[in-house]
Backbone as a printed PyTorch tensor [residue, N CA C, xyz], in Angstrom:
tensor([[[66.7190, 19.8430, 86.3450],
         [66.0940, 20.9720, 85.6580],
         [64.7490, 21.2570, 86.3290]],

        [[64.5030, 22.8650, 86.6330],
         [63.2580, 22.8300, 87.3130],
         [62.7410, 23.2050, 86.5000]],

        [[61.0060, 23.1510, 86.1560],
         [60.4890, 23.6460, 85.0950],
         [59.4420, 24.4070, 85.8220]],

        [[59.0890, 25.9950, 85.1120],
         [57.2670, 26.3820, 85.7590],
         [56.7550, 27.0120, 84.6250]],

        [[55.8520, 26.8050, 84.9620],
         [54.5090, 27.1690, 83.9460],
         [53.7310, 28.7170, 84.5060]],

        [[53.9590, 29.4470, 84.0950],
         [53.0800, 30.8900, 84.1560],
         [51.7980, 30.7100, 83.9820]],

        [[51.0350, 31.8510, 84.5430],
         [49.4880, 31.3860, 84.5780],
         [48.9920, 31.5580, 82.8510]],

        [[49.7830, 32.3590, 82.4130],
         [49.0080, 32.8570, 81.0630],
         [49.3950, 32.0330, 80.3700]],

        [[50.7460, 30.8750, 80.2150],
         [50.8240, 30.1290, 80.0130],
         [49.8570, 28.5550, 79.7810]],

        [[49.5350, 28.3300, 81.0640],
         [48.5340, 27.1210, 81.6570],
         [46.8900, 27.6790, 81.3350]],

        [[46.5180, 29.3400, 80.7710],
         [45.4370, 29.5990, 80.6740],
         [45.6820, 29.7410, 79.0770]],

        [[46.4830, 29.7990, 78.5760],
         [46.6390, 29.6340, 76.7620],
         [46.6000, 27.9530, 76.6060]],

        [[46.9900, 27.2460, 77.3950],
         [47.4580, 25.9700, 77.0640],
         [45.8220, 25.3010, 77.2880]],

        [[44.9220, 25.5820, 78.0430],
         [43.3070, 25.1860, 78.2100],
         [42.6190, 25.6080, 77.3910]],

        [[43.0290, 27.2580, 76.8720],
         [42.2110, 27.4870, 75.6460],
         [42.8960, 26.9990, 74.2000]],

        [[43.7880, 26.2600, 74.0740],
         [44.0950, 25.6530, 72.2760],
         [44.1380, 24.2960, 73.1610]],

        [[43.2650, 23.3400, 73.7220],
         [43.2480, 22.1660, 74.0470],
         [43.4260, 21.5680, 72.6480]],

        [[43.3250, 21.5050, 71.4430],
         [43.2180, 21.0760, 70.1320],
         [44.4450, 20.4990, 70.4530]],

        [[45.3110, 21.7430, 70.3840],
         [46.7910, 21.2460, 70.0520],
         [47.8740, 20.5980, 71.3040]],

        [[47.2130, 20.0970, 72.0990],
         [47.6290, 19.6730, 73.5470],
         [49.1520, 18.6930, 73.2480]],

        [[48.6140, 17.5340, 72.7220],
         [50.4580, 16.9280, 72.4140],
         [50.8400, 17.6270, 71.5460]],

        [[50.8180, 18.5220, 70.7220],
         [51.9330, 19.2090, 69.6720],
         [53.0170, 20.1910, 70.8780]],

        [[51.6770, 21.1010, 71.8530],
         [52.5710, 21.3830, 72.7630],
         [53.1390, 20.8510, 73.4210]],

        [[53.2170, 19.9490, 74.1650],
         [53.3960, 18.7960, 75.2300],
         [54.7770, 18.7980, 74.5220]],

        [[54.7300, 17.8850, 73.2830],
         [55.8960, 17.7540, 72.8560],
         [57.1950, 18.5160, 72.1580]],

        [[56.8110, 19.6090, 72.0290],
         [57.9000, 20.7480, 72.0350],
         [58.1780, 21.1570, 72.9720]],

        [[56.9020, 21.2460, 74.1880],
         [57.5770, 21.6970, 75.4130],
         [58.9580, 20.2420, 76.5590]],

        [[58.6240, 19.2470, 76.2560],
         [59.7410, 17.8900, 76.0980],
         [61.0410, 18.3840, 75.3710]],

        [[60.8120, 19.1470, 74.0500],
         [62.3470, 19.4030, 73.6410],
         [62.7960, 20.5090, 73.9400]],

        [[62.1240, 21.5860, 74.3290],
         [63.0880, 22.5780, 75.0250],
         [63.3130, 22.0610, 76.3540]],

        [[62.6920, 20.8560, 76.7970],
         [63.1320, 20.9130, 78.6780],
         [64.7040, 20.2420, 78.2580]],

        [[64.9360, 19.6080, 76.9100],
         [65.9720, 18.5480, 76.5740],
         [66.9120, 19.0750, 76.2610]],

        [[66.5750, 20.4290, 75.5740],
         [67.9530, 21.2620, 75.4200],
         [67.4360, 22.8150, 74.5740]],

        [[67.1020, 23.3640, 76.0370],
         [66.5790, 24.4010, 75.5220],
         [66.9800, 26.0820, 74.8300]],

        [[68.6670, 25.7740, 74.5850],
         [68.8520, 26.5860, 73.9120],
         [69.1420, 26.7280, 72.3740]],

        [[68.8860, 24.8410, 71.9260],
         [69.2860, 24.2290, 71.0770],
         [67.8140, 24.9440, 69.8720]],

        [[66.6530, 24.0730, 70.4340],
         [65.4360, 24.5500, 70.4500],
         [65.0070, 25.7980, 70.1640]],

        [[65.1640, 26.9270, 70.7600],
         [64.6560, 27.5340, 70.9750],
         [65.4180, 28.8260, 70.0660]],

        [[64.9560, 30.2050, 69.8290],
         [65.4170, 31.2020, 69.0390],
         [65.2410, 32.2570, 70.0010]],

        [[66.7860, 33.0480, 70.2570],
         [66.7570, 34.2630, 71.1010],
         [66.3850, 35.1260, 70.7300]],

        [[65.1020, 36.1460, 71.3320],
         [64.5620, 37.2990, 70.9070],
         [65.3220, 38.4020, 71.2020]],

        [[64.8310, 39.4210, 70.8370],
         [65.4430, 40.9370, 70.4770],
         [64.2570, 41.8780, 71.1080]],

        [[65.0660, 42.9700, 71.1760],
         [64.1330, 44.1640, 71.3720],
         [63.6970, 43.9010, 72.7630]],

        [[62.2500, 44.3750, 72.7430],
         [60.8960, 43.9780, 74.0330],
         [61.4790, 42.7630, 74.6220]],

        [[61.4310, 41.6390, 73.7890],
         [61.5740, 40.3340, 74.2430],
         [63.0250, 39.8860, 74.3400]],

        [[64.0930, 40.8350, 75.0340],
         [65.3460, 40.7840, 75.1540],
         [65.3130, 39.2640, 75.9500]],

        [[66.3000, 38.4240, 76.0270],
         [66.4690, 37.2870, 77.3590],
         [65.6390, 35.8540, 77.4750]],

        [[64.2850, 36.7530, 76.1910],
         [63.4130, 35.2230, 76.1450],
         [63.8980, 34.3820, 75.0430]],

        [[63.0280, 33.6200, 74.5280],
         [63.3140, 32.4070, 73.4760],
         [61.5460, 32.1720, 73.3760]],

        [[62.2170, 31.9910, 72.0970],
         [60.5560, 31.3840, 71.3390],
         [60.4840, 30.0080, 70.6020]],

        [[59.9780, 29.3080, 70.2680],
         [59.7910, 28.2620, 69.4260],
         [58.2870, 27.4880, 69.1820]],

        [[58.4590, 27.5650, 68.0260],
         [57.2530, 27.2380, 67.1380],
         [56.6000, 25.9910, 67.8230]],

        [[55.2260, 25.7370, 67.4190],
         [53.9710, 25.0520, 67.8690],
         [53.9060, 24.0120, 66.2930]],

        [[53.2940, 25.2930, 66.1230],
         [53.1320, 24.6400, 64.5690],
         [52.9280, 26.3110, 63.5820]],

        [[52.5330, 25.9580, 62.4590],
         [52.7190, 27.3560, 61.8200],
         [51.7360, 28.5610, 62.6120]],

        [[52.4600, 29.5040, 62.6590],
         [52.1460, 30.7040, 63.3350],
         [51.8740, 30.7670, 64.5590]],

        [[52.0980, 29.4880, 65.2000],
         [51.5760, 29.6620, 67.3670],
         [53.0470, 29.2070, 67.9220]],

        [[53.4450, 30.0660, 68.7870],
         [54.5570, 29.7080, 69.3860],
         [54.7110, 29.9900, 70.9800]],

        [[55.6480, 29.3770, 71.4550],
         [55.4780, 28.9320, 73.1280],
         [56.7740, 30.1660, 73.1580]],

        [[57.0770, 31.0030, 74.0860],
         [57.5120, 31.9680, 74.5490],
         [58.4710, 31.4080, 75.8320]],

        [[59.4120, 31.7060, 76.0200],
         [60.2120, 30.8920, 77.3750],
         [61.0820, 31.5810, 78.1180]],

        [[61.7850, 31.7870, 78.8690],
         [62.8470, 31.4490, 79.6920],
         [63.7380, 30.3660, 79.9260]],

        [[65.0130, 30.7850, 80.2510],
         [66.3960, 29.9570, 80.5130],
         [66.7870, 30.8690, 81.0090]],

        [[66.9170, 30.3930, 82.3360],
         [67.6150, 31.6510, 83.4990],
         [68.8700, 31.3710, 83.6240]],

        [[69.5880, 30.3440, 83.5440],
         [71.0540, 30.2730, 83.2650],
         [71.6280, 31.4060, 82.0480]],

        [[71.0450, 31.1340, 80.8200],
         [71.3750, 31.6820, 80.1320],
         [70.9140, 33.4260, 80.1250]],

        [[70.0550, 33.5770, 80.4700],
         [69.1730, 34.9830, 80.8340],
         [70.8590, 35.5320, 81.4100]],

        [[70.7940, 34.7320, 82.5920],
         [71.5960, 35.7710, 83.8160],
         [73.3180, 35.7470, 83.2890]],

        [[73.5280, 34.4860, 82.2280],
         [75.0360, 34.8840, 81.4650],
         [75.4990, 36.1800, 80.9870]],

        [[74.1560, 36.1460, 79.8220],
         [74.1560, 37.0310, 79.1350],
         [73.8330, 38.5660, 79.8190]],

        [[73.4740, 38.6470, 80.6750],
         [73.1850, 39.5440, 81.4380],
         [71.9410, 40.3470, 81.3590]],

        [[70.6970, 39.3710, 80.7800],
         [69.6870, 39.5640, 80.2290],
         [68.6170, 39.8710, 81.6980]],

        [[68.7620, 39.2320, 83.0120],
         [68.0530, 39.2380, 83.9880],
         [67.9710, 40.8910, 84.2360]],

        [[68.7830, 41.6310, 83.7590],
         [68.5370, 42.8480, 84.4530],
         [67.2850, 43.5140, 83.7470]],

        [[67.4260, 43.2610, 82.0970],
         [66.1250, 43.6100, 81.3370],
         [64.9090, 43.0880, 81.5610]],

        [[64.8690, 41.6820, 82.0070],
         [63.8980, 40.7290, 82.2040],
         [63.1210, 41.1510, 83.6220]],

        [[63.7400, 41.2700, 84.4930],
         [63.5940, 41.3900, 85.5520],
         [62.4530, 41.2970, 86.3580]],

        [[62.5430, 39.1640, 86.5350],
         [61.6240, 38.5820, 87.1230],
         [61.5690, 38.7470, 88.4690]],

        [[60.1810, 38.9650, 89.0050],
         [59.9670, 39.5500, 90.6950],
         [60.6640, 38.3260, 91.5070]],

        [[60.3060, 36.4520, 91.2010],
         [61.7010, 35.4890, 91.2640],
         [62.6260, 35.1750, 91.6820]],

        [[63.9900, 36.1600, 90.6310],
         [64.8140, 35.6410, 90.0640],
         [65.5680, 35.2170, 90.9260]],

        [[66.0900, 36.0360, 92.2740],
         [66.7590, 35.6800, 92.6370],
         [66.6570, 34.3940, 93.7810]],

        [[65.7300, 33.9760, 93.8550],
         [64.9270, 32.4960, 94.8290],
         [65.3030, 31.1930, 93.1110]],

        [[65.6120, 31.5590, 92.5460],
         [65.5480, 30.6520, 90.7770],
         [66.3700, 30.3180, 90.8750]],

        [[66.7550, 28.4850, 90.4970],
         [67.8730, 28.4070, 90.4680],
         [68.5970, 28.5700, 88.8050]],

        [[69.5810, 28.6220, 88.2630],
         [69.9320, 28.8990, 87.1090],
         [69.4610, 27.4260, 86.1460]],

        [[69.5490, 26.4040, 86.3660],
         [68.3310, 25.4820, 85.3010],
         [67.5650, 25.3630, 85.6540]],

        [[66.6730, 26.4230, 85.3610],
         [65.0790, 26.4430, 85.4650],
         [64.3950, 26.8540, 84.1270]],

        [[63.3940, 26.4490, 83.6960],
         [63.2390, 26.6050, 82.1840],
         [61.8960, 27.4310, 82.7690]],

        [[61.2450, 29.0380, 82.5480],
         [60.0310, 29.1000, 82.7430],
         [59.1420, 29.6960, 81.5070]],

        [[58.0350, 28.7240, 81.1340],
         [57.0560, 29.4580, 79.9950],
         [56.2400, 30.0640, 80.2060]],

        [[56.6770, 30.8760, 79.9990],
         [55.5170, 32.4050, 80.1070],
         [54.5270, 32.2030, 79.1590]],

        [[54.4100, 32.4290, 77.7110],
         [53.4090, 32.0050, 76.6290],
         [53.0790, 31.3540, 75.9020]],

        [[51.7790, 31.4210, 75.4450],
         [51.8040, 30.0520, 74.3100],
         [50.5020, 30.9420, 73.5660]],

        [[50.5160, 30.8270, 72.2590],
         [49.4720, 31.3260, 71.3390],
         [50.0320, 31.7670, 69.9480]],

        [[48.8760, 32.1220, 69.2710],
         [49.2980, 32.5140, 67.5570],
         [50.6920, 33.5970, 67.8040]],

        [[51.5460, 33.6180, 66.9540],
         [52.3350, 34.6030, 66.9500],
         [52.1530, 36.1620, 67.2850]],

        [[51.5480, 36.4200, 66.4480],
         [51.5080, 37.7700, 66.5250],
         [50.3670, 38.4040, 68.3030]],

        [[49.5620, 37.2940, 68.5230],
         [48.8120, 38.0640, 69.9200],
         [50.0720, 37.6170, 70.7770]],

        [[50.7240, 36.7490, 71.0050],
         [51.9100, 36.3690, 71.8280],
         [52.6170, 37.7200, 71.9560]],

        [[53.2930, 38.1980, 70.9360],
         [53.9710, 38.6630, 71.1050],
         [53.3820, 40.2010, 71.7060]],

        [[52.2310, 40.3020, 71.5970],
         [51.6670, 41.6470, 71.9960],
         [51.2760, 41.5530, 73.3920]],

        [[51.9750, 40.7770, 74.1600],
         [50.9050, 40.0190, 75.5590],
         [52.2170, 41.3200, 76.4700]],

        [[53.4040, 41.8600, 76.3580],
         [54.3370, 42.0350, 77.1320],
         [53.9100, 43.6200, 77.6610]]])
């Protein structure tokens, strides 16, 4: 499994240093089975997956296997994708819910 970290990612993850192992360790269970984990978005956020932090902050993701099944890569359409191999897990965000979701 390859894993990457987005910059806005690694620059959300320095600014909530508080919550450093809460993330750490959710980000451990989506690398473990990240469709199990994780909840497929709709709309804007066609192809991603989200899963909770703790109440109201959630980590934002990718699964490009599953992206490109579903035929989600065409909506998504990472500059990437096609150098990616299909288990690659990539997190794009991390923050309170509602600014997360306004980041797209």
């Amino acid at each position: 499994m390859e894993i990457k970290f987005e910059s806005a990612f690694l620059k959300a993850a320095k600014k909530h240093a508080s919550i450093r192992k809460l993330v750490k360790k959710k980000v451990d269970m989506i690398v473990a089975n990240p469709v199990a984990v994780g909840e497929p978005l709709k709309g804007n956020w066609q192809g991603f997956y989200s899963c909770p932090v703790k109440r109201n902050f959630i980590i934002i993701y990718l699964y490009c296997e599953v992206c490109r099944k579903k035929g989600d890569d065409a909506v998504v359409a990472c500059l990437d994708c096609q150098e990616t191999p299909d288990k690659t897990i990539k997190f794009v965000l991390l923050g309170p819910h509602d600014q997360a979701y306004r980041k797209q």
